[in-house]
C-alpha positions in Angstrom: 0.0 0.0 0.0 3.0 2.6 0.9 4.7 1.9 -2.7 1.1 2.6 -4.3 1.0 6.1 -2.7 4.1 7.0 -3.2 3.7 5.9 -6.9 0.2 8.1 -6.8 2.1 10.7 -5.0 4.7 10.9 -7.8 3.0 10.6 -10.2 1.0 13.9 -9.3 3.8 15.7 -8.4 4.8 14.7 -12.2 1.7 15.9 -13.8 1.5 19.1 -11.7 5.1 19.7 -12.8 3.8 19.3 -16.8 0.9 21.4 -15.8 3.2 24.6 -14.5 5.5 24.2 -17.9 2.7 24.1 -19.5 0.9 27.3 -18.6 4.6 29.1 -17.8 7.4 27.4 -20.0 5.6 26.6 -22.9 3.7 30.0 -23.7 7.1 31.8 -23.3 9.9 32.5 -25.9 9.4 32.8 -29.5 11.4 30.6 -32.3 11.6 31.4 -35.5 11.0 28.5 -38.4 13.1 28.6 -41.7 11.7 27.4 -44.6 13.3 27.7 -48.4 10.8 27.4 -51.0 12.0 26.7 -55.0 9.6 27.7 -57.4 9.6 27.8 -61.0 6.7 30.2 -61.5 7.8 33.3 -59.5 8.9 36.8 -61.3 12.6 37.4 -61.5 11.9 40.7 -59.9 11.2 38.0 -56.9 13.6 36.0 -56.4 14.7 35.4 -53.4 11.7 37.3 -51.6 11.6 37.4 -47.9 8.2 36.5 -46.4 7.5 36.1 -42.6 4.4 34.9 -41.2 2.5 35.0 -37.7 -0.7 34.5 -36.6 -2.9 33.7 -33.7 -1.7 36.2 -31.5 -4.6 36.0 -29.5 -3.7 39.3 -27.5 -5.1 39.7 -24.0 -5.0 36.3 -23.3 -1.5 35.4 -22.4 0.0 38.1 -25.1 0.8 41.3 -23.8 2.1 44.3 -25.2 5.9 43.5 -23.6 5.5 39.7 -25.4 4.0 41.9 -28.4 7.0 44.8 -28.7 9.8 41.1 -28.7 8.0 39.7 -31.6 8.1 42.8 -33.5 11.6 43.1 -33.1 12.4 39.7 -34.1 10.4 40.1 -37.1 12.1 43.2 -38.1 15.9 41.7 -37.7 14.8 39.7 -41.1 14.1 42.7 -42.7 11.5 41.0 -44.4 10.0 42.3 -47.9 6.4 41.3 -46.8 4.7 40.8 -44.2 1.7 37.9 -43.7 -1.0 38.0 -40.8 -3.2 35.2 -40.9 -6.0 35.9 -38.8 -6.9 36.0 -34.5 -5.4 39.4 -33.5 -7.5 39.7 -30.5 -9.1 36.5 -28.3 -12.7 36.6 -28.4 -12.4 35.9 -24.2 -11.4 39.3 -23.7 -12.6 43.2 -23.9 -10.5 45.0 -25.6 -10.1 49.1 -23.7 -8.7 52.3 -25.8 -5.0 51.3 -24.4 -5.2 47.8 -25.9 -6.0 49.3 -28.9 -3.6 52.0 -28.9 -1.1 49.4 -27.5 -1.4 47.2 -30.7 -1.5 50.2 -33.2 2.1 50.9 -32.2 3.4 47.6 -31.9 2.2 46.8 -34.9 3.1 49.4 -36.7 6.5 49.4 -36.1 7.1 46.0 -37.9 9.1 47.2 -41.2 8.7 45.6 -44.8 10.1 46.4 -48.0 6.3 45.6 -50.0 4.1 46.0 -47.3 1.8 44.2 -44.3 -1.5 42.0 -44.8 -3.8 40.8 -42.6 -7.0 38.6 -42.1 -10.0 38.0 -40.5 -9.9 34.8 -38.5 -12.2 33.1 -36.3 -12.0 34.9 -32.9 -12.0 38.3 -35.3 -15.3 37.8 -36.4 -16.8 37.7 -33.2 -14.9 40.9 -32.2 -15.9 44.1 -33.5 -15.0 44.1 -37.0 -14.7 48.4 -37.2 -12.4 47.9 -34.2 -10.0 45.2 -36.2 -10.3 47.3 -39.3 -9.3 50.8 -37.3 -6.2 48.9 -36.1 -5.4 47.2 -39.1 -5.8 51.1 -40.8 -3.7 52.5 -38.2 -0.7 50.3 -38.0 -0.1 50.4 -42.3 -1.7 46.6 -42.6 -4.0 45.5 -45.7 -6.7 43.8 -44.3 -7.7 41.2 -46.7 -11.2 40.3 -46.8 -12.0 38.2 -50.1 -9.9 40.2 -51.6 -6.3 40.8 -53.2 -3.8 42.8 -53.9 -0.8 42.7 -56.3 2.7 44.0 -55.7 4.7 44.9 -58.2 8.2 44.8 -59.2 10.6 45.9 -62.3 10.0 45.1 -66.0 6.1 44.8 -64.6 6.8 42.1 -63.0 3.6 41.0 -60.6 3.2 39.0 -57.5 -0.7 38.2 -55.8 -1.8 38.3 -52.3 -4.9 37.0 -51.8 -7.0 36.5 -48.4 -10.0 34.8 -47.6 -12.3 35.1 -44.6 -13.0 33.3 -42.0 -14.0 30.0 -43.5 -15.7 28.7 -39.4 -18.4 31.3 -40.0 -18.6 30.5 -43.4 -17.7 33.9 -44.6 -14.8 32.8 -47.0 -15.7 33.0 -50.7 -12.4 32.2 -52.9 -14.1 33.1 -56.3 -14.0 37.1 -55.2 -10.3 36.5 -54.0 -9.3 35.4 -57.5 -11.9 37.6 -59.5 -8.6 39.1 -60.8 -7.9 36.3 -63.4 -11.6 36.5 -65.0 -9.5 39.2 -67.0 -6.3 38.4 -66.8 -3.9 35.4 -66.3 -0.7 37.9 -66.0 0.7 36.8 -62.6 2.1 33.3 -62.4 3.1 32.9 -58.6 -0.3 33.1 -56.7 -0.1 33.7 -52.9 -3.4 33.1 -50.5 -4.3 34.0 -46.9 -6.6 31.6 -45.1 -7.1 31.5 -41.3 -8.4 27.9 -41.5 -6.1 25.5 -43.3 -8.6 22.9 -44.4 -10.5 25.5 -46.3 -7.1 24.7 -49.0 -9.2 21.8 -50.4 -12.0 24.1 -51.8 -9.3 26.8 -52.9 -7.5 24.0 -54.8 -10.3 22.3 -55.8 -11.3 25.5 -58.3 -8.2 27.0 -58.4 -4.7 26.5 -59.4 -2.1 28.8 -56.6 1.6 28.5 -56.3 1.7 28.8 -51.5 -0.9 29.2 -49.0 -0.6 30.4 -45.7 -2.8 29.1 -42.7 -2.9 29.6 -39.0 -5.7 28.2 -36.5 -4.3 24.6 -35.7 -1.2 26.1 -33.4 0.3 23.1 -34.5 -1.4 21.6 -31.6 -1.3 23.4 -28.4 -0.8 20.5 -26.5 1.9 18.6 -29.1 1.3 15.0 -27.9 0.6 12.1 -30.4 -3.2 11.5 -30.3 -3.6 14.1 -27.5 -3.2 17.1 -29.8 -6.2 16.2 -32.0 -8.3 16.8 -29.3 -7.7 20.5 -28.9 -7.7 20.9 -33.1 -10.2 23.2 -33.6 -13.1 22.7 -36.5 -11.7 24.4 -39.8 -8.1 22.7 -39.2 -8.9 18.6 -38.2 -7.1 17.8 -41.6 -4.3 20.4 -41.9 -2.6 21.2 -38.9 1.1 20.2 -39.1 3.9 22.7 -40.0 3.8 21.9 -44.0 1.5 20.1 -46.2 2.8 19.6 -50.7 -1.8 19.8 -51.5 -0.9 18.5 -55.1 1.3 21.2 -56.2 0.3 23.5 -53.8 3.0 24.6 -50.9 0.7 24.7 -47.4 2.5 26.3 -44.3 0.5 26.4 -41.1 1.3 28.8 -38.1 1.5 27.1 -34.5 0.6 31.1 -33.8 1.9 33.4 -30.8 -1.0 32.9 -28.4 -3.2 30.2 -26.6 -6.8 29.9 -28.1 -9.3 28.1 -24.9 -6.7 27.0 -23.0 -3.7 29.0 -21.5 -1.1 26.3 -22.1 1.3 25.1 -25.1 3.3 22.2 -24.5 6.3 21.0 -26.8 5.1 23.6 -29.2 7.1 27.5 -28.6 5.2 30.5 -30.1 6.4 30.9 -33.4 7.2 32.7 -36.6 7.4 31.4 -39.8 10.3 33.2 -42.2 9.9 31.8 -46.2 13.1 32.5 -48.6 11.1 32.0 -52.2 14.1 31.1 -54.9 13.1 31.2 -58.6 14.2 27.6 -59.2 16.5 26.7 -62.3 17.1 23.2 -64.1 20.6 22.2 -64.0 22.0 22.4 -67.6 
């Protein structure tokens, strides 16, 4: 009986030791993920573009404006040349006061780019006040992307597209508006979309050819255990929810985000950023 209590005894002490990592270890630091992505199809102008993407900062919730002003810094010691935002600024959990707001405007905007900053609506967005997310967005020199697009340009008119979709878990995503651009014209060959939920790729793919999309919502898995993490997947990411996915020719990168969505813990899974080198790729002669 003594060696079964002190088993029971240690094994609580070893699950209340998890637990405190958990909540206090794993939400804190940030790691950045490098990924190098050969393409055929992208613009001279292009090559060797440097993208970083974040998402799911979930602020309020464990994210605070100190966590905020480190990340912002770390982005801006790539010196990226665009900027990607894919969705869950703000955790629905929480109210967001004047200083929140004012707090994020200035974070935000002092993350530098060479082409410029987009954004999109995800989940926990769309419950906030949308005219709140939009004022922010305005203020801190992001595009917010809402089944829309944009296209950067280059030399020699050279072209690259951004498209974003909404938030595909209120079923206000609608891909056909994003690529309304090539009823007209089919002058940009490297195609670059903004989705908050990764399994909405299937639908995207399944109408339209694109070159990398860019997902968030999964967090990799807050709780990164075999079998355990699918538990905490939410809807919109059951399928896709790793770091990188080849969809048929399709590059998919998902975010494991800043933040904590339901539960305030990560475990084996740091906040991260995602940093993409895109090389125009060349046959061997």
């Amino acid at each position: 009986m003594k060696k079964f209590i002190r088993f029971l005894l240690i094994l609580f002490l070893l699950i209340a030791l998890v637990v405190i990592y958990a909540r206090y270890g794993g939400t804190e630091g940030l790691k950045t993920k490098e990924y190098t992505i050969e393409t055929k199809d992208i613009a001279t102008t292009f090559d060797g573009i440097k993208i970083v993407h974040f998402s799911d900062l979930h602020y309020l919730r464990v994210t605070n404006k100190n966590k905020l002003k480190q990340i912002v810094e770390e982005i801006n010691l790539i010196n990226p040349d665009i900027v990607f935002f894919t969705g869950d600024l703000i955790d629905k959990d929480f109210t967001t006061t004047d200083k929140d707001k004012d707090d994020l405007i200035e974070e935000l905007n002092n993350i530098k780019s060479k082409y410029g900053k987009y954004a999109i609506i995800g989940n926990h967005d769309y419950v906030k006040d949308i005219n709140l997310l939009k004022d922010i967005y305005t203020n801190s020199g992001f595009t917010l992307l809402q089944n829309s697009y944009d296209i950067i340009y280059g030399k020699d008119n050279d072209k690259l597209f951004i498209g974003g979709v909404d938030t595909y878990s209120y079923n206000e995503s609608d891909i056909d508006k994003v690529m309304n651009y090539f009823n007209d014209n089919e002058d940009i060959s490297y195609k670059i979309i903004l989705t908050h939920e990764p399994d909405y790729t299937d639908i995207i793919l399944s109408k339209y050819k694109v070159n990398l999309v860019l997902a968030g919502h999964s967090h990799n898995g807050q709780i990164n255990i075999p079998y355990v993490k699918k538990l905490f997947l939410p809807y919109g990411s059951k399928k896709y929810y790793e770091n990188y996915y080849k969809v048929n020719d399709t590059d998919l990168y998902v975010s494991s985000g800043i933040g904590e969505s339901r539960i305030n813990f990560r475990l084996f899974n740091k906040p991260s950023i995602n940093f993409y080198s895109c090389l125009l790729y060349t046959s061997p002669s």
